[in-house]
KOLZARO-148390 format. One record per atom (N, C-alpha, C): z, x, y. Coordinates in steps of 0.2 Angstrom, whole numbers, plus 5000, padded with zeros to 4 digits. Layout:
N
ZXY/...
***
This chain:
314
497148375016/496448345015/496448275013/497148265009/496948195008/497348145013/497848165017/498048135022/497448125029/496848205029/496348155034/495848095030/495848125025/495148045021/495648005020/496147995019/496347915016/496847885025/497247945028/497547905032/496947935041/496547925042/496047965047/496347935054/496847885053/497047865061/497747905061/498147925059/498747935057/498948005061/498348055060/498548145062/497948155066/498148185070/497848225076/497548275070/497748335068/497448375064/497948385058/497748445055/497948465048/497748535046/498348565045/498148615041/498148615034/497648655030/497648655024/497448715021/497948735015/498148805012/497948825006/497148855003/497148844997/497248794993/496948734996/497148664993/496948674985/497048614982/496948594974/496348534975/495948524982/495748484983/495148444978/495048494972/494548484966/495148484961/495548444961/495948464955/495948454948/495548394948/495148384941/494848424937/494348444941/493648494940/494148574938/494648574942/495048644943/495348674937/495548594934/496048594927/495648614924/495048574923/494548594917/494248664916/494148704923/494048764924/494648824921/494948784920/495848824917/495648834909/495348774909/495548764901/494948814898/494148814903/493748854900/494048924898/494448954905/494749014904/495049044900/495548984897/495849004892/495549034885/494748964884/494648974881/493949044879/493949084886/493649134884/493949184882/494649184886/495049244883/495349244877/495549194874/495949194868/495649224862/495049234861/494449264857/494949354856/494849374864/495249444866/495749464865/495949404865/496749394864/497149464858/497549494859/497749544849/498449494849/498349454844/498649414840/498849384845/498349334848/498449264852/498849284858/499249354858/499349384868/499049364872/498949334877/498349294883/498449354887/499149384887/499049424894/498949504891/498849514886/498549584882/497649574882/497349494884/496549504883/496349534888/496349554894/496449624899/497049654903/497149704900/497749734903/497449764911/498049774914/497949794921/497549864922/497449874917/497049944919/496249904920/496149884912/495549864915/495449814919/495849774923/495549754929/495649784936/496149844937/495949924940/495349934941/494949954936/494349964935/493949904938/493849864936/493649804940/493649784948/494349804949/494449804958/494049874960/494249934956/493849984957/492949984958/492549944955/492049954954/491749904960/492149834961/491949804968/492149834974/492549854972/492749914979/492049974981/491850004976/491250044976/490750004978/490449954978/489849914977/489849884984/490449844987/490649824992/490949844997/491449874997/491949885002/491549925009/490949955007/490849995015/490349935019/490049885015/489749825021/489949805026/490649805027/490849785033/490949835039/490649905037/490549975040/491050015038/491649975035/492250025037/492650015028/492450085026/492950075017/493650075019/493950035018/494750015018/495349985013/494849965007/495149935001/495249855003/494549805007/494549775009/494049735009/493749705004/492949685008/493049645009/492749655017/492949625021/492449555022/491849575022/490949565021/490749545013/491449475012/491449455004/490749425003/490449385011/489849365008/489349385007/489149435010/488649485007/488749555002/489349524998/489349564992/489049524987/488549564985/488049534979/488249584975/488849574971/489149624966/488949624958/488649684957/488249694948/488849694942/489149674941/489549644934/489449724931/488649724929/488449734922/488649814924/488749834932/488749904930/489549914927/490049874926/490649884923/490649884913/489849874911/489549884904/489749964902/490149974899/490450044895/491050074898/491250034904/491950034905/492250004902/492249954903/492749884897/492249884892/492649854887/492349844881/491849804882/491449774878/490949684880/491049664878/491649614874/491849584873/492249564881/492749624881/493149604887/492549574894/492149624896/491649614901/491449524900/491149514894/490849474892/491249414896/491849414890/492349364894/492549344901/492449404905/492749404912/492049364916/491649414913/490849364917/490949304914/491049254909/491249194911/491649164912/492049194912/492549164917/492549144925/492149214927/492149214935/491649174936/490849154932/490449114932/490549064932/491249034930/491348974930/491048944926/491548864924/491548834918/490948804917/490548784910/490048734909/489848734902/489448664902/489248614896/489048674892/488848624885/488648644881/487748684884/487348624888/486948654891/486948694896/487448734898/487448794903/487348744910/487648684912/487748664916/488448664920/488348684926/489148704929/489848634929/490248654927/490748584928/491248624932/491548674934/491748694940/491548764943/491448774948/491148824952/491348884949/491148934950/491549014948/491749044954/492049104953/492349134959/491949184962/492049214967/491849274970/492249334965/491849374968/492249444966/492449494970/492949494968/493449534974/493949554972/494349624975/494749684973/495449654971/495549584972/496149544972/496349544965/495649534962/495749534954/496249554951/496449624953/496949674949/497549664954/497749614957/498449594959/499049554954/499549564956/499849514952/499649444952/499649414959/499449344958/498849314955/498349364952/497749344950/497949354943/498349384940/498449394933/499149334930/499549324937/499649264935/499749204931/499249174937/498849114933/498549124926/498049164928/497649194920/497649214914/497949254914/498349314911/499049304908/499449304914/500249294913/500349374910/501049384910/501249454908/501849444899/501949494896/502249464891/503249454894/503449444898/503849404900/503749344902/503149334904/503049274908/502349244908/501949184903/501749164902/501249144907/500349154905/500049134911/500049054912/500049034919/500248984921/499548934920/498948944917/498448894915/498948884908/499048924903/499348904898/500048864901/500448874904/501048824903/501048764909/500548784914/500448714919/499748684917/499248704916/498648694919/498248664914/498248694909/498048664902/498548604898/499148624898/499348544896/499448504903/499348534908/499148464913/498348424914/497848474912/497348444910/497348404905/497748374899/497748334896/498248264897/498948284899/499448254899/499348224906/499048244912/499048204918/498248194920/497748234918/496948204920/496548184916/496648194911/496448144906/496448104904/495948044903/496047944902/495847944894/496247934890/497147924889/497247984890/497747984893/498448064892/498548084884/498148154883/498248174875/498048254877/498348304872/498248354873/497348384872/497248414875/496748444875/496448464868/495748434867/495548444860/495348524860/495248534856/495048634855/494348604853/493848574853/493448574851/492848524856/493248524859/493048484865/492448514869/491848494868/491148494874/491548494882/491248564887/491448554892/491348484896/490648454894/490448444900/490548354898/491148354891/491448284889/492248284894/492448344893/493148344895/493048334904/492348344908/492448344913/492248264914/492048224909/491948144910/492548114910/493148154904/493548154903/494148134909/494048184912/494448184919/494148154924/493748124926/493248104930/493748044934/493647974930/494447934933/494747954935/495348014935/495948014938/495548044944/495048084943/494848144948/494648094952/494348034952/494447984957/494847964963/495347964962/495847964966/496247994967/496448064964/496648154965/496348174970/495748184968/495448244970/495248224977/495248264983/495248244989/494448284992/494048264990/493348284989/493048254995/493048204997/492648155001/492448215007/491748185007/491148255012/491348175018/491248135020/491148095025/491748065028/492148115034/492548105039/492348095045/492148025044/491648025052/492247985057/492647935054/493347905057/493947965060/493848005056/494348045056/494048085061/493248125061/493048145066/492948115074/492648065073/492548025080/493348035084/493848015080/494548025087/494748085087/494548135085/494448215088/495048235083/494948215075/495448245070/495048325070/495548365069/495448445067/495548465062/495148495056/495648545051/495548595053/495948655048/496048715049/496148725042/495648775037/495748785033/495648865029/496548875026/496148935025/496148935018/496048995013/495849005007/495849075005/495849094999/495849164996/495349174993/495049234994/494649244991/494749284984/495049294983/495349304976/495749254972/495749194976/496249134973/495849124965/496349144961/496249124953/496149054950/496449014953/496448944951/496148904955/496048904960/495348844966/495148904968/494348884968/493848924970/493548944976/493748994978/493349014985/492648984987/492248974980/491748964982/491648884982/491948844979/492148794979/492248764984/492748764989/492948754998/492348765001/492148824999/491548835003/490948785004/490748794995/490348704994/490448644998/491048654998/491448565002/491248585009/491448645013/491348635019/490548635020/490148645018/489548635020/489348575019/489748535014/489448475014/489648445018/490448455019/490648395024/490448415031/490448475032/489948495040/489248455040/488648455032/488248415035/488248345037/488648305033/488848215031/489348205038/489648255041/490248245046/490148285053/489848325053/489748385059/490048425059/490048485063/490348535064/490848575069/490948515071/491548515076/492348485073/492348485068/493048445065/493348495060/492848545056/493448575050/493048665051/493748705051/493348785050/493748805047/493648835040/493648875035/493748945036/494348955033/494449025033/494849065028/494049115025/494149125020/494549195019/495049195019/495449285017/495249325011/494949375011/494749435007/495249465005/495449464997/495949514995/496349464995/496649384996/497149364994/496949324989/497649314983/497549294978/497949194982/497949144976/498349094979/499049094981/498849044988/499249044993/499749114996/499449194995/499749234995/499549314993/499749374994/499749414988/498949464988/499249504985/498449534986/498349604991/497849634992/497449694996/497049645001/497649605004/497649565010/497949565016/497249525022/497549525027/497949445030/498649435024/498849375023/499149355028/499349375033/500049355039/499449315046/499549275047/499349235050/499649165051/499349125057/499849095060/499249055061/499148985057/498448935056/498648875059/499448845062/499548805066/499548825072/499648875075/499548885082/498748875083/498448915077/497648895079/497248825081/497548775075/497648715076/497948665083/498248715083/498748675092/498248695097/497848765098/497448765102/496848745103/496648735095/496048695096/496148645100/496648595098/496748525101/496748525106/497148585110/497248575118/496548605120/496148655120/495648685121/495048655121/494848615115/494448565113/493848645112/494048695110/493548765109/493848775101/493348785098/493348785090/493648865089/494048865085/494048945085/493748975078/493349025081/493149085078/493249115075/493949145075/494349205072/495049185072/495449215069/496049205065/496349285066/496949275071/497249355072/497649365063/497749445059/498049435053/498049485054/498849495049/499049585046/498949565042/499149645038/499249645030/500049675029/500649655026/501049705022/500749725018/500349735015/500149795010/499849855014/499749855021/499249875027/499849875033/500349915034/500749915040/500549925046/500549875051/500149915057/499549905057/499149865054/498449835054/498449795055/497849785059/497649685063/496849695061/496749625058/496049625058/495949545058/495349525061/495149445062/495049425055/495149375051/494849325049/494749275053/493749295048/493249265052/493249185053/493049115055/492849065053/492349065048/492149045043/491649035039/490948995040/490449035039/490349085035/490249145040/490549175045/490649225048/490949295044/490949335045/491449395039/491549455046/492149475046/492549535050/491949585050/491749635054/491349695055/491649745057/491849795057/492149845061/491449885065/491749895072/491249895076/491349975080/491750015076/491950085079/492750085084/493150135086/493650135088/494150115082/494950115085/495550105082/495450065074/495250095070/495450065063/495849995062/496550025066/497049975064/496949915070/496349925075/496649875081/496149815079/496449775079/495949685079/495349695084/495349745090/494949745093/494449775092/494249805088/493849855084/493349805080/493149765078/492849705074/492849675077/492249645075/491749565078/491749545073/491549445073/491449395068/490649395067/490249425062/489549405061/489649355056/488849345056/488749275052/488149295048/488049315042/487849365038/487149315035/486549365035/486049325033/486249285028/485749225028/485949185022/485149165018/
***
């Protein structure tokens, strides 16, 4: 992303993978997470403040609410955007402190006034993956990576001066805090109209369960740089069930440069994205272009030809 806004003569096109393309905004959103779970934390454990059972449970109850939208339950939802999923019915499952903490987490970071300073997530079955616990969480081998990347990089590299993160810090000072470096970081710019006019292409995919940049996030940006730029330059493709750059009750196996090479020669936008799943052998299903989502439309479960790309009321 930042190779089309800073160099726009340079590339014909560009693929982009789960970018960090809010990095600033992203670290700060680490740092919230931490600080919702440590409260949960038994004796300051970060990856004991939800054990994987309850976020089983968690994946379990999105699976229930959502998985049959897209017509077909498959451990997939597929139909992420018209999942309007209720939180509250996971109230007497998990604790509420636990719940508590996870709704804001997923709600995403903000001020003292209940203003957002980074987007929140989607909800999706990904949660109870390894690479969602990850980031988050970590396991007691191996520390979650907001604590050993993410929060001392929020201080030590986005923050003007470089100092550890105060524990007492107002969200919505640390995202002033970061603002400067996020200046020239963060590769945010809605207006690719250079980079458009000589026929640059992106190709962008993303996770829907990405723990650390926000599905919903990319989304934001692509609608803005669609309205400030047009809609013939970047298509977005969000994967259901994968965690970052990978991983998950996903249909992660796809091939985003070939799509790219067609577009160019074709000069036709493409639609849909062929993908398996290894977690899934023997399964093809389209990821959609955004905001389109997969439908199963009757016949062969496993065949790509079974699904249509709909574009779901909004």
């Amino acid at each position: 992303m930042m190779a089309a806004q800073r160099f726009p003569l340079e590339f014909d096109g560009v693929v982009v993978g789960n970018p960090g393309f809010h990095l600033s905004r992203a670290a700060v959103g680490s740092v919230w997470d931490v600080e919702q779970l440590m409260p949960i934390a038994p004796e300051g454990q970060l990856h004991a403040a939800l054990t994987p059972e309850d976020l089983n449970l968690v994946s379990e109850e999105v699976l229930a609410q959502c998985d049959a939208l897209d017509e077909l339950e498959d451990g997939v939802v597929a139909a992420y955007g018209q999942c309007d999923f209720d939180p509250q019915a996971l109230r007497g499952q998990l604790d509420d402190d636990k719940l508590d903490a996870l709704l804001a987490i997923m709600d995403g970071a903000k001020d003292s006034a209940g203003n957002p300073v980074y987007t929140g997530y989607p909800w999706d079955p990904g949660i109870s993956a390894d690479g969602w616990r990850a980031w988050k969480l970590g396991t007691a081998e191996r520390p979650a990576m907001h604590q050993s990347l993410s929060v001392p990089s929020a201080g030590a590299v986005f923050m003007t001066p470089p100092q550890e993160v105060p524990a007492d810090l107002d969200f919505g000072e640390l995202a002033r805090a970061v603002a400067d470096v996020g200046g020239y970081f963060d590769a945010d710019e809605t207006f690719l109209t250079t980079y458009a006019a000589r026929g640059g292409k992106m190709v962008i995919f993303q996770g829907a369960a990405d723990p650390i940049f926000s599905a919903h996030d990319i989304a934001r940006w692509h609608d803005a740089a669609t309205e400030d730029t047009g809609d013939d330059f970047a298509r977005l493709f969000v994967v259901p069930g994968m965690t970052h750059c990978g991983g998950g009750p996903a249909f992660e196996d796809f091939d985003p440069l070939t799509l790219l090479e067609d577009w160019q020669d074709s000069g036709e936008a493409p639609e849909r994205m062929p993908a398996s799943a290894p977690s899934m052998p023997d399964r093809q299903m389209p990821v959609c272009a955004y905001p389109a989502t997969a439908e199963y439309t009757g016949g062969d479960e496993a065949s790509i030809d079974s699904f249509a790309c709909v574009t779901p009321a909004r």
